[in-house]
SEFIDO-316967 format. One record per residue (C-alpha): residue in one letter; x, z, y. Coordinates in pm, 1 decimal. Layout:
N
["A", [X, Z, Y]]
...
***
This chain:
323
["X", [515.0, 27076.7, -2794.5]]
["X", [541.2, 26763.9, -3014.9]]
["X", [156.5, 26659.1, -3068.6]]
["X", [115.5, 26599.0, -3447.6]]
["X", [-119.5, 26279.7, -3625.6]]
["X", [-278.4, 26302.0, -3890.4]]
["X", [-523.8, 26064.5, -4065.0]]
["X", [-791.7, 26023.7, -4369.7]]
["X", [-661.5, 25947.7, -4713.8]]
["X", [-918.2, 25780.1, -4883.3]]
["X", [-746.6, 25862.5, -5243.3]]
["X", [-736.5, 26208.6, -5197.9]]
["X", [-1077.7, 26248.9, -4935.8]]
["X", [-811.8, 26497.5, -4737.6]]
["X", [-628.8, 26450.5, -4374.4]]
["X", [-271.5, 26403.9, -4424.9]]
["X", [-11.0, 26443.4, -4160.6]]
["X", [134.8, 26118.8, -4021.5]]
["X", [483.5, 26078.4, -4075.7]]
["X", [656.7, 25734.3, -3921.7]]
["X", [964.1, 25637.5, -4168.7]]
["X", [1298.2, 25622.3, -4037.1]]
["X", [1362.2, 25239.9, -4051.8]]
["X", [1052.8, 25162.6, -3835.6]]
["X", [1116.8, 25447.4, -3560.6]]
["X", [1504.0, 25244.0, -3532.5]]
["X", [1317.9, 24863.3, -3541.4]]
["X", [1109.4, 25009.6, -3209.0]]
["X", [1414.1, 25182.2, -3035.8]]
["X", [1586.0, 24848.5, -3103.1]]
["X", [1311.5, 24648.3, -2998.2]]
["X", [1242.9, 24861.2, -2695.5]]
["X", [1637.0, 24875.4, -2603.5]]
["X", [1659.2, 24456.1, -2639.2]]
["X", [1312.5, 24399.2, -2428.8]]
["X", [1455.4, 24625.6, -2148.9]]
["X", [1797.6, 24435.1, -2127.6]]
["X", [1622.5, 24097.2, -2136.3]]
["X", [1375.4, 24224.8, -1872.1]]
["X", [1705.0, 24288.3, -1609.6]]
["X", [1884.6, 23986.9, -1664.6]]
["X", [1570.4, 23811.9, -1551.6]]
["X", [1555.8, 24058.2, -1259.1]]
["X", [1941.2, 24032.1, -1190.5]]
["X", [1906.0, 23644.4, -1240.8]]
["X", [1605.7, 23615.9, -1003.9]]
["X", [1788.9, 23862.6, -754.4]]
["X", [2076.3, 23666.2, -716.5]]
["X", [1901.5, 23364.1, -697.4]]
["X", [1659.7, 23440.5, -428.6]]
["X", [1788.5, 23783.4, -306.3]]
["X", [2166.8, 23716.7, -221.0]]
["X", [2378.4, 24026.6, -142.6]]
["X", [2547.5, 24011.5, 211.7]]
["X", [2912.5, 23911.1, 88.1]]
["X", [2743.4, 23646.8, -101.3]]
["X", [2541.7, 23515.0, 211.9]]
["X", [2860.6, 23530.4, 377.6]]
["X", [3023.7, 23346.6, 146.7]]
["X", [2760.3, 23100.4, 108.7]]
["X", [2751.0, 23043.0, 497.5]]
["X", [3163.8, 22974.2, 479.2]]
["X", [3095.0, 22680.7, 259.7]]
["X", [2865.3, 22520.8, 437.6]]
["X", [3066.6, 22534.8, 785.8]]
["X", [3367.8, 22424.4, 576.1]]
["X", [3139.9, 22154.5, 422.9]]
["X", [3048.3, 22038.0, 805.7]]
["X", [3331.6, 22086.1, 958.9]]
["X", [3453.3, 21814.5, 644.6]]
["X", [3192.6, 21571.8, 775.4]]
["X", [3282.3, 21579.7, 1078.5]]
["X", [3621.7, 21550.4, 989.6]]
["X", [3556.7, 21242.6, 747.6]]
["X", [3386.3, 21090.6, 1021.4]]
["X", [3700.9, 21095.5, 1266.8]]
["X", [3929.4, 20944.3, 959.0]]
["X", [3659.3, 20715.2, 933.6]]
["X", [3685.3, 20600.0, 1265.1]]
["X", [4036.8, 20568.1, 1262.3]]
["X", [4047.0, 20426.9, 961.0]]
["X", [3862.7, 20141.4, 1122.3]]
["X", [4066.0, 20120.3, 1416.4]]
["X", [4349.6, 20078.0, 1194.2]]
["X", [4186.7, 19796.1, 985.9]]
["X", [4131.3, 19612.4, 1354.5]]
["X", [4531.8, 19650.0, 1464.4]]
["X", [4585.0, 19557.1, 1105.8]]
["X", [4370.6, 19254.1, 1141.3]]
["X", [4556.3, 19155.2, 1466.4]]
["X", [4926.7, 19230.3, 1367.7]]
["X", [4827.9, 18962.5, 1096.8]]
["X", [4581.4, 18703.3, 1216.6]]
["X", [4734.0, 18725.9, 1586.6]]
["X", [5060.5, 18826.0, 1665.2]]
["X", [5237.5, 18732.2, 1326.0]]
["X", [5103.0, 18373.2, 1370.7]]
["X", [5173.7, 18291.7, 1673.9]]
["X", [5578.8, 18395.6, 1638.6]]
["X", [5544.5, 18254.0, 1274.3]]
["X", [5594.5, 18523.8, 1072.3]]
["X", [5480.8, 18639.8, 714.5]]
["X", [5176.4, 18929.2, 729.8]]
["X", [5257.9, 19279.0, 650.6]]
["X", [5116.7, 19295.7, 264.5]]
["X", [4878.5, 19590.3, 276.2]]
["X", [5028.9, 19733.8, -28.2]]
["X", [5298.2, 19824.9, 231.6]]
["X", [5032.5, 20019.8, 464.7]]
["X", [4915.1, 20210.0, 134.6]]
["X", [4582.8, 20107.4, 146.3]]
["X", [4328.8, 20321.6, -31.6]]
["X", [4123.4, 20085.5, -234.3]]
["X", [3923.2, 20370.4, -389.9]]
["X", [3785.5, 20543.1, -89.2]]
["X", [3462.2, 20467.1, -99.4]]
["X", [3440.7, 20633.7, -447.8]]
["X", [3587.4, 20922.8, -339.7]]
["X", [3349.1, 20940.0, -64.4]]
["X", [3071.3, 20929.0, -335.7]]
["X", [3212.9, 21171.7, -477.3]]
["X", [3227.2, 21449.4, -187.9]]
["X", [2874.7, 21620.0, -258.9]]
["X", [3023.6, 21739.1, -572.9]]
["X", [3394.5, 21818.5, -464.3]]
["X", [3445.4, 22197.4, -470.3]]
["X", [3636.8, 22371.1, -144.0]]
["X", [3978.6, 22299.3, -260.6]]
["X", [3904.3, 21941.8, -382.1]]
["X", [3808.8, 21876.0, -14.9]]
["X", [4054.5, 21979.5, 152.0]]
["X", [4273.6, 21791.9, -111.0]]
["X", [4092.2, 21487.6, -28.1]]
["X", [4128.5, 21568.9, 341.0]]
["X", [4467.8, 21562.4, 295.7]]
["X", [4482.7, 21251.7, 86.6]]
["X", [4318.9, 21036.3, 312.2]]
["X", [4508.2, 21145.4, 663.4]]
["X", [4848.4, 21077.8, 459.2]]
["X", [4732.7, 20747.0, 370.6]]
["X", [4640.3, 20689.7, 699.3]]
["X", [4980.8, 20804.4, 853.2]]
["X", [5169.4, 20561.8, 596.9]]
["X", [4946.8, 20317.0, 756.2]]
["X", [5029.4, 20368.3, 1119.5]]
["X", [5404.1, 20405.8, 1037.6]]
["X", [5422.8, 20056.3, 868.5]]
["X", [5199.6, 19950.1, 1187.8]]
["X", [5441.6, 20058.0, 1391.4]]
["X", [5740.2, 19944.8, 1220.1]]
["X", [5524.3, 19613.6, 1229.3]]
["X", [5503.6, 19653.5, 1631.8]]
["X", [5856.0, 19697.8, 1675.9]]
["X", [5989.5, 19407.9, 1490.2]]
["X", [5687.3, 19218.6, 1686.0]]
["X", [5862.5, 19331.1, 2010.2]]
["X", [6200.0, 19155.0, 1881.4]]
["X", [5992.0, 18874.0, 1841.0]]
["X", [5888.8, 18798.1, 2179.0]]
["X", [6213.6, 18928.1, 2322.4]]
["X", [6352.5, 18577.7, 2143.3]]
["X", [6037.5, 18379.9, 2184.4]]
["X", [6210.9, 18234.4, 2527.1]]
["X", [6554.8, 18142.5, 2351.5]]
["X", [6317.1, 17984.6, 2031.8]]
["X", [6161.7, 17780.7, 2274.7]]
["X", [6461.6, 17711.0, 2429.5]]
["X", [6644.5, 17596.2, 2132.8]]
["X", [6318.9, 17376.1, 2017.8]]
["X", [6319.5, 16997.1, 2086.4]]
["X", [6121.8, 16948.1, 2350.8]]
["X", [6219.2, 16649.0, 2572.6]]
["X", [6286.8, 16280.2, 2525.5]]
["X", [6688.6, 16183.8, 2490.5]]
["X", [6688.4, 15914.9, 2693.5]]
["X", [6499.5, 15850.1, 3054.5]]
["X", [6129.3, 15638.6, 2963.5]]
["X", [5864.3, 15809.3, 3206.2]]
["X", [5721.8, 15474.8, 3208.2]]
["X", [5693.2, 15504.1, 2786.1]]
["X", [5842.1, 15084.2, 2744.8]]
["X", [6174.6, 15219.0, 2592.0]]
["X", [6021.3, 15323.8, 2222.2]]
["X", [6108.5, 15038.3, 2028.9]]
["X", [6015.1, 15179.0, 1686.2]]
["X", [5898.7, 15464.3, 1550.7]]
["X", [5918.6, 15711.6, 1263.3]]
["X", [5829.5, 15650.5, 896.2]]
["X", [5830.8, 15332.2, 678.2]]
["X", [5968.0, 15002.6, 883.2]]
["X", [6120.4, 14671.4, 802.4]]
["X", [6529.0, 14720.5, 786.7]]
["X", [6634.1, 14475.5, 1037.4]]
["X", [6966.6, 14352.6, 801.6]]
["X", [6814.1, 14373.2, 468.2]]
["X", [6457.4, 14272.7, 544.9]]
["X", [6277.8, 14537.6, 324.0]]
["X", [6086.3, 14826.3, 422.0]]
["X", [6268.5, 15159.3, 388.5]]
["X", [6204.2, 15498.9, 543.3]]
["X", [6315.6, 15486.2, 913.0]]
["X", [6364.3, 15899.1, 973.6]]
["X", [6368.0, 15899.0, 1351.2]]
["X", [6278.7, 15675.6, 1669.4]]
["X", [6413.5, 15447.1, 1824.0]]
["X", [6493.9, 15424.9, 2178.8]]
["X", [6618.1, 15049.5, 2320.1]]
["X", [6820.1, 15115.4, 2690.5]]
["X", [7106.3, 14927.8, 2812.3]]
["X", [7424.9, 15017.3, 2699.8]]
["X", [7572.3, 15320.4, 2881.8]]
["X", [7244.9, 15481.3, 2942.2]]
["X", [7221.2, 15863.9, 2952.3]]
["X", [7152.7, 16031.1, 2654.6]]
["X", [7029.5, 16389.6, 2692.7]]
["X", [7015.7, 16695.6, 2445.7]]
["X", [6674.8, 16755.1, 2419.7]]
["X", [6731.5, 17139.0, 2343.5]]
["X", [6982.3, 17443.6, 2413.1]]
["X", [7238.7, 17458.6, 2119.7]]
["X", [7563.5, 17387.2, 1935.4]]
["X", [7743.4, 17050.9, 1823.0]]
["X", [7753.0, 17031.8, 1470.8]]
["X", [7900.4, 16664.3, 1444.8]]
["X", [8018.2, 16429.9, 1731.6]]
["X", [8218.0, 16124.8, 1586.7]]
["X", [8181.0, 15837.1, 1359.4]]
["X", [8139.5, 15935.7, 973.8]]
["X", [8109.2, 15564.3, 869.7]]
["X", [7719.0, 15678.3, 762.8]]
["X", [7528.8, 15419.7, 936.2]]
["X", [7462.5, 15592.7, 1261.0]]
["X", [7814.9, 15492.1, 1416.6]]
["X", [7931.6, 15711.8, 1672.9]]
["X", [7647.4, 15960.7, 1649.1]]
["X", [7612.3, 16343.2, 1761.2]]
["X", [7398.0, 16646.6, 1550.4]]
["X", [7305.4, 16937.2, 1725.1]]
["X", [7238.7, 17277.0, 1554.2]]
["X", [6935.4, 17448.1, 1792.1]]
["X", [6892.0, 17715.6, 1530.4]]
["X", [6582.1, 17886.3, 1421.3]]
["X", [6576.6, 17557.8, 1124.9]]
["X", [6600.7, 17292.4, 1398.8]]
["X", [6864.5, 16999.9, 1423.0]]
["X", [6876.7, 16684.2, 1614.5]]
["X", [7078.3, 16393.1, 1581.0]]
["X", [7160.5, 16110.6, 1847.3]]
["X", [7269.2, 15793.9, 1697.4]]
["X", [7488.0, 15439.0, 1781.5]]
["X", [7654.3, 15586.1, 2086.2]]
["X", [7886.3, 15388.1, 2265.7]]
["X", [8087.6, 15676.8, 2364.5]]
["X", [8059.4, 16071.8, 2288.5]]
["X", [8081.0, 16290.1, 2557.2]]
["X", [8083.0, 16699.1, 2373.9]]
["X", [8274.6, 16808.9, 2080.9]]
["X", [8212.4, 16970.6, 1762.2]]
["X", [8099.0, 17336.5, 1826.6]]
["X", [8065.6, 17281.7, 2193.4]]
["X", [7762.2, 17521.1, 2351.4]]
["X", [7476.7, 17276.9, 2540.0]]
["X", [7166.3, 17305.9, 2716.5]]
["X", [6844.1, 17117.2, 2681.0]]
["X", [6904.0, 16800.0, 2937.1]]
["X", [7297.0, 16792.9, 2962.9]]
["X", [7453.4, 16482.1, 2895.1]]
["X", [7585.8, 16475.1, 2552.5]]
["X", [7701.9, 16074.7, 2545.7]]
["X", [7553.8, 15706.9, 2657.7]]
["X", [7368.8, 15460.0, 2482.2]]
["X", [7582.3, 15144.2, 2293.3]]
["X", [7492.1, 14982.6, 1961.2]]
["X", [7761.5, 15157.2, 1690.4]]
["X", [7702.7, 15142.5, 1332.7]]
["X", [7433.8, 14985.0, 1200.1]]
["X", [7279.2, 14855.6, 1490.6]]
["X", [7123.9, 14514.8, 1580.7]]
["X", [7105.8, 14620.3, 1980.4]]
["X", [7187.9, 14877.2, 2216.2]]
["X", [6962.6, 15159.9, 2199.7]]
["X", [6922.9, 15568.9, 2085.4]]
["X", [6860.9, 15655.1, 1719.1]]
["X", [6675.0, 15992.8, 1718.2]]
["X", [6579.1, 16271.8, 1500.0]]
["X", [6477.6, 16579.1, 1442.0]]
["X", [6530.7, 16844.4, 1122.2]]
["X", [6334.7, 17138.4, 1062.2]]
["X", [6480.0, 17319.1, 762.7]]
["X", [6644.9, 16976.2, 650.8]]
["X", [6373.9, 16804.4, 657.1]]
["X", [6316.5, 16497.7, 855.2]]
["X", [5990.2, 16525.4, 1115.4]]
["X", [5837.0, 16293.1, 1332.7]]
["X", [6029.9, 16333.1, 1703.9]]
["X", [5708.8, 16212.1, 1878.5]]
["X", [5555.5, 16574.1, 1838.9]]
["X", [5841.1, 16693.9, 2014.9]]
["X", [5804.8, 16545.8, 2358.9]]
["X", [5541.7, 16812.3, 2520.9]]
["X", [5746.5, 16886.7, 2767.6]]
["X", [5792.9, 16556.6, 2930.4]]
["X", [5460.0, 16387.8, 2863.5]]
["X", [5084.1, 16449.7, 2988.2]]
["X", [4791.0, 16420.1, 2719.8]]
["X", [4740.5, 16041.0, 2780.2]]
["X", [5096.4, 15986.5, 2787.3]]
["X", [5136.8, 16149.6, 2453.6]]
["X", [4836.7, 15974.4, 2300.4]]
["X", [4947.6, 15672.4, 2461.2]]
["X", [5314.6, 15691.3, 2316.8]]
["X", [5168.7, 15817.1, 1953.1]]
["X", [4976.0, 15510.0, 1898.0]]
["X", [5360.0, 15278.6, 1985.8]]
["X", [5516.0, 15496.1, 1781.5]]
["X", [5275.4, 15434.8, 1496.9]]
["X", [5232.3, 15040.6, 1455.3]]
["X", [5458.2, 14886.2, 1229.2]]
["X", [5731.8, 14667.8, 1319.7]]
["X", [6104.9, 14592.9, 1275.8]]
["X", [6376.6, 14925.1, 1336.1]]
["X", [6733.1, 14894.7, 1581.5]]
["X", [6909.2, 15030.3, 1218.7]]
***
């Protein structure tokens, strides 16, 4: 049974019943209603945050293997990463210079210039965003070993023709001087012996009797052998390849022809005084790339360390050329 209120009108000096209106009885059902759904979402809140449910623990446990076993992961890229920066290194600073060749740019290995932002960034990556970046980084790293091995191969071709380079490079003197008294003059500005100035001399010169031995000084092919009316009489250019040329000048006679195959030491004609020559002797030079260079580096393999200092400093002083 309902219990009924009542309470003392002071107008009337009577007890009235108490009767709650309609619009306040809805306010406190409303008010009730809103204080109960606020009070569980802080319970369900609070539950989920400190009271997981099982799929949720299991769930949460997933993520953090798959966040370890990304670590560990990271770490092994990491390492090869570095082991590829090392060949990389090499391949460049090693085996590239010594066979003369241009680096790899490392735009070709696909470099990733960014990674250590993305590494940064891996606290906050989400499950899929890590394995993307997973991903990411061992395709970068397999463009990098593919150039490296492209790289290796072409290195390998490279020292399968490092013999017939150094074959083909000047390396001996033309004529027989183990006792170093034949250089006469050497290579750069000298006093022209019929006009009496000083004009570029591009080769050495080599005074021997007439009918001397003159020797190819490296394995390749006759490009000229004859007299071209140029100043050099009857003179001889080899082709060696690989950039390199030599020419023997003021031959009294010519012994290969043009496009003839020789070897470093054959005879390719004698010594005589040809051309414009003021004596028997040898005019030599060598061309890298057209370009005349001094012959006197080119002698390593005939001379010891004294010799070659010894011969340098004749080869240097100024005096009067053969031509």
């Amino acid at each position: 049974m309902k219990k009924i209120k009542y309470y003392y009108n002071t107008n009337t000096l009577r007890y009235e019943k108490l009767e709650t209106p309609l619009h306040v009885k809805l306010l406190r059902v409303l008010g009730f209603i809103s204080a109960a759904i606020v009070t569980s979402i802080i319970i369900v809140s609070i539950a989920y945050r400190y009271f997981p449910s099982t799929k949720e623990k299991a769930l949460m446990q997933y993520n953090e293997q798959l966040q370890e076993r990304y670590w560990v992961l990271d770490e092994q890229v990491a390492k090869m990463q570095q082991r590829m920066i090392q060949l990389e290194e090499r391949d460049n600073d090693i085996y590239r210079t010594i066979f003369e060749a241009n680096p790899i740019p490392d735009s070709m290995r696909a470099k990733d210039l960014a990674q250590q932002k993305e590494l940064e960034m891996v606290a906050s990556m989400t499950n899929y965003e890590l394995e993307n970046s997973i991903v990411h980084s061992l395709r970068n790293l397999e463009n990098r070993m593919v150039a490296q091995e492209k790289s290796y191969v072409e290195i390998t071709g490279f020292i399968k023709n490092k013999e017939q380079l150094l074959a083909c490079t000047p390396a001996i003197q033309p004529v027989s001087n183990s006792d170093l008294k034949r250089v006469a003059s050497g290579f750069g500005y000298r006093i022209d012996p019929v006009y009496k100035t000083v004009k570029f001399h591009g080769g050495l010169d080599f005074a021997a009797p007439q009918g001397t031995p003159i020797y190819a000084t490296a394995n390749g092919a006759v490009k000229t052998a004859g007299n071209l009316g140029n100043g050099y009489g009857n003179h001889v250019v080899v082709n060696h390849g690989y950039g390199y040329e030599t020419l023997y000048g003021h031959m009294y006679r010519i012994k290969v022809k043009p496009g003839e195959r020789i070897k470093r030491g054959e005879i390719i004609g004698w010594v005589g005084s040809t051309g414009k020559s003021t004596g028997p002797h040898c005019h030599y030079e060598v061309h890298k790339n057209g370009r005349h260079l001094d012959p006197v580096y080119f002698f390593y393999n005939d001379l010891s360390p004294e010799q070659f200092d010894r011969l340098l400093k004749m080869s240097s002083s100024s005096n009067q050329s053969f031509d």
